[in-house]
C-alpha positions as CSV (number, residue, x, y, z in Angstrom):
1,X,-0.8,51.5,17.6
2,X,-1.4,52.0,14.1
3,X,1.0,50.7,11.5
4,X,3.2,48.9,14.4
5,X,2.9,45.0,15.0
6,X,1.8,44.2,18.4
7,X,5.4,41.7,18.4
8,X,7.9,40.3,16.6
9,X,10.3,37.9,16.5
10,X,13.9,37.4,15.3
11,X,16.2,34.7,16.2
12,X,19.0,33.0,14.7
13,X,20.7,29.5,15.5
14,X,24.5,29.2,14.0
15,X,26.4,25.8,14.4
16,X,29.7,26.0,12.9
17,X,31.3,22.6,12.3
18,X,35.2,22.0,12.4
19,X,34.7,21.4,9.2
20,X,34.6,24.8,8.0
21,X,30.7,24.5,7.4
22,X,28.0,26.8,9.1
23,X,24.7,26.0,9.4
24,X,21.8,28.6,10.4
25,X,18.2,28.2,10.8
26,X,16.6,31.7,11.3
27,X,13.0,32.9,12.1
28,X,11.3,35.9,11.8
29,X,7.4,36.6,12.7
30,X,5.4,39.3,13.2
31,X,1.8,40.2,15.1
32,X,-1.8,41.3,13.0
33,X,-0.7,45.0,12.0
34,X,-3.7,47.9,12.1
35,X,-3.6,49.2,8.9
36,X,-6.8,51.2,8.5
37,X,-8.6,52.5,11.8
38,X,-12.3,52.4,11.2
39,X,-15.1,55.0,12.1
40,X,-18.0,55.4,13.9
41,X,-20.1,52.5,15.2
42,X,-20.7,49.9,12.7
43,X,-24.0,48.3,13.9
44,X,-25.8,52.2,14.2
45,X,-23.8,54.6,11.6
46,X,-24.8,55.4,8.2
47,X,-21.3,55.8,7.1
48,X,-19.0,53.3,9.2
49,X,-16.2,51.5,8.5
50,X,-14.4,48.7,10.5
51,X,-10.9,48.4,11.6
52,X,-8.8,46.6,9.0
53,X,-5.5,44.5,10.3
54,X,-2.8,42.2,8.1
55,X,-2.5,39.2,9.2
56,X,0.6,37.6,11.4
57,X,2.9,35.6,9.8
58,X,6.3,34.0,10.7
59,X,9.2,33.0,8.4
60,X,11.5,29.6,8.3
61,X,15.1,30.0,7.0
62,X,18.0,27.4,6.7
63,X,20.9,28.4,5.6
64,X,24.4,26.8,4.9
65,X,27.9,28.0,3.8
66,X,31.0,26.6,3.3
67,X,34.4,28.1,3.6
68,X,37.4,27.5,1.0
69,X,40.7,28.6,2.4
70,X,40.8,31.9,4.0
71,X,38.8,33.8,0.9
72,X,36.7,32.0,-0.6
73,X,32.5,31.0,0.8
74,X,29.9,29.3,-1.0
75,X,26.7,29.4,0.4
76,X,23.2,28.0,0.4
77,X,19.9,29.2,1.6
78,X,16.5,28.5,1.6
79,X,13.8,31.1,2.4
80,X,10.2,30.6,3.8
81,X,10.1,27.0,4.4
82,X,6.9,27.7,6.5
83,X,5.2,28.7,3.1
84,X,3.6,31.8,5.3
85,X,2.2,34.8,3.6
């Protein structure tokens, strides 16, 4: 389908400590998405074009967070540790 990925992913993994501390490492991904649908043949037409995708990518998270009390959170989180595009 055009403009749809073919999959995708989304999970998330919480571990929450007695110590009041949460930690989450969360991944998201997707398939090659169609972003332009090409014309005609390209090895006999004129005036062709190709088919032109994205690429797939996933996405690493880690998060961690802290709770203070019964109001109060203080929170870390690091994005993209896969260093995907």
């Amino acid at each position: 389908m055009y403009d749809q990925p073919e999959w995708l992913i989304n999970a998330d993994v919480t571990l929450d400590l007695p110590t009041n501390t949460s930690i989450s490492l969360y991944l998201y991904g997707q398939s090659d998405v169609l972003t332009a649908v090409g014309i005609g043949q390209a090895e006999n037409a004129k005036y062709s074009t190709l088919d032109e995708y994205t690429a797939s990518y996933y996405e690493l998270g880690l998060g961690i967070k802290q709770r203070f009390g019964e109001r109060f959170d203080v929170g870390f989180r690091v994005s993209n540790l896969s260093d995907s595009k």
